[in-house]
C-alpha positions as CSV (number, residue, x, y, z in Angstrom):
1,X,61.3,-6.9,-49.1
2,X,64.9,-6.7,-49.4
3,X,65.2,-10.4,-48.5
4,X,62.6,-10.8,-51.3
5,X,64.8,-9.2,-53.6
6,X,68.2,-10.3,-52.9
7,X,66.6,-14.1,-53.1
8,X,66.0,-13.1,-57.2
9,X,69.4,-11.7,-57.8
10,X,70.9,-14.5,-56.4
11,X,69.3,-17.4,-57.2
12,X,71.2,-18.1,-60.5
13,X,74.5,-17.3,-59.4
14,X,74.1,-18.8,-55.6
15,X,74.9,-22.4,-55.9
16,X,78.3,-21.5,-57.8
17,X,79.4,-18.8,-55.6
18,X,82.2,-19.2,-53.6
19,X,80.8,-16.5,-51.2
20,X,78.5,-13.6,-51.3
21,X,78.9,-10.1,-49.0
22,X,75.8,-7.9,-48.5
23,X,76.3,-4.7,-47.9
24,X,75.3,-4.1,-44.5
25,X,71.9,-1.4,-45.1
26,X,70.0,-2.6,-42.0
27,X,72.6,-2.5,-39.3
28,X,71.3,-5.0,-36.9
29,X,69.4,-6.5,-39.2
30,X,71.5,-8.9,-40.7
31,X,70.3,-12.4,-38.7
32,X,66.8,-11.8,-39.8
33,X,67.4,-10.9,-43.4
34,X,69.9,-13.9,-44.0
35,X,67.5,-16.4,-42.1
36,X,64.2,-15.0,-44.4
37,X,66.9,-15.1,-47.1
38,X,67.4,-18.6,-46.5
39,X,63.7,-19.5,-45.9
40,X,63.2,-17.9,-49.7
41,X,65.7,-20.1,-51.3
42,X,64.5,-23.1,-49.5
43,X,60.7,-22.5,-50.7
44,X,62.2,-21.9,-54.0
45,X,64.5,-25.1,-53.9
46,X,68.0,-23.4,-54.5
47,X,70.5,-25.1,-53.3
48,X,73.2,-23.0,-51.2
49,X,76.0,-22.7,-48.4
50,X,74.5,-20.7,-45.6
51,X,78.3,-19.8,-44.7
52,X,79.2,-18.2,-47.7
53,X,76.9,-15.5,-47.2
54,X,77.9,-12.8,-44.7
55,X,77.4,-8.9,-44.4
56,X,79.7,-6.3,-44.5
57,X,80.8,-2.8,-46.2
58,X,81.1,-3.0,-49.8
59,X,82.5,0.1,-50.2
60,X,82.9,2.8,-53.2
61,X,85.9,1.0,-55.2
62,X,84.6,-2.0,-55.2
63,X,83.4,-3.5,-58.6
64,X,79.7,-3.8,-57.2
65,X,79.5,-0.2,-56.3
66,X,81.1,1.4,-59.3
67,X,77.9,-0.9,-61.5
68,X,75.4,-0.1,-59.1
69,X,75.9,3.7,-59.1
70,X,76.2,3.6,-62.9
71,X,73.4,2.0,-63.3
72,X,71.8,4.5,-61.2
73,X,73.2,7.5,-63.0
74,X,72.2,5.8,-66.3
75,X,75.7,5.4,-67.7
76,X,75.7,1.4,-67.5
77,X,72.7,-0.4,-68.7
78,X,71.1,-2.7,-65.5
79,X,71.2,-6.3,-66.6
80,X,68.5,-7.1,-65.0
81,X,65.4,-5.9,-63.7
82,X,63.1,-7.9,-61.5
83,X,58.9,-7.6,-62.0
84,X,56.5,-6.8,-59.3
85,X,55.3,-10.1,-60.2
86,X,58.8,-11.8,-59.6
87,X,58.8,-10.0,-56.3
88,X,55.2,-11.0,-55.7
89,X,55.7,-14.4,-56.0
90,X,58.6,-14.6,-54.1
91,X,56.1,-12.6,-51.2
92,X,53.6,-14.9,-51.6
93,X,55.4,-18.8,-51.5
């Protein structure tokens, strides 16, 4: 699921990215999510860098953190919000 998600927030921005860090959430985890990661983009014909991507701790100054937890609060507006049925066909491929 979090594979499935991280494939539709990155799918636009992917092929320009010089690199992309995931926050490490499933400590020992990260091989499998970045290889179903992979297998999502591939399905979906995205075109990307496998070593760009790594894990690690984003942290709580970091741009990403200080958007996500005001989105969370409700002080930012989210600029985008994925479907069950974006996630469903992502599931489903």
């Amino acid at each position: 699921m979090f594979a499935a998600l991280l494939t539709l927030l990155l799918k636009d921005v992917i092929e320009e990215a010089d690199s992309v860090v995931i926050d490490t959430e499933y400590t020992g985890q990260e091989a499998a999510i970045k290889s179903q990661l992979m297998m999502f983009f591939d399905q979906m014909h995205v075109q990307y860098d496998p070593h760009l991507m790594r894990f690690g701790q984003i942290g709580k100054r970091s741009p990403a953190h200080e958007l996500a937890i005001g989105v969370t609060r409700g002080k930012v507006r989210a600029n985008r919000r994925i479907t069950l049925e974006e996630l469903w066909t992502v599931l489903t491929k």
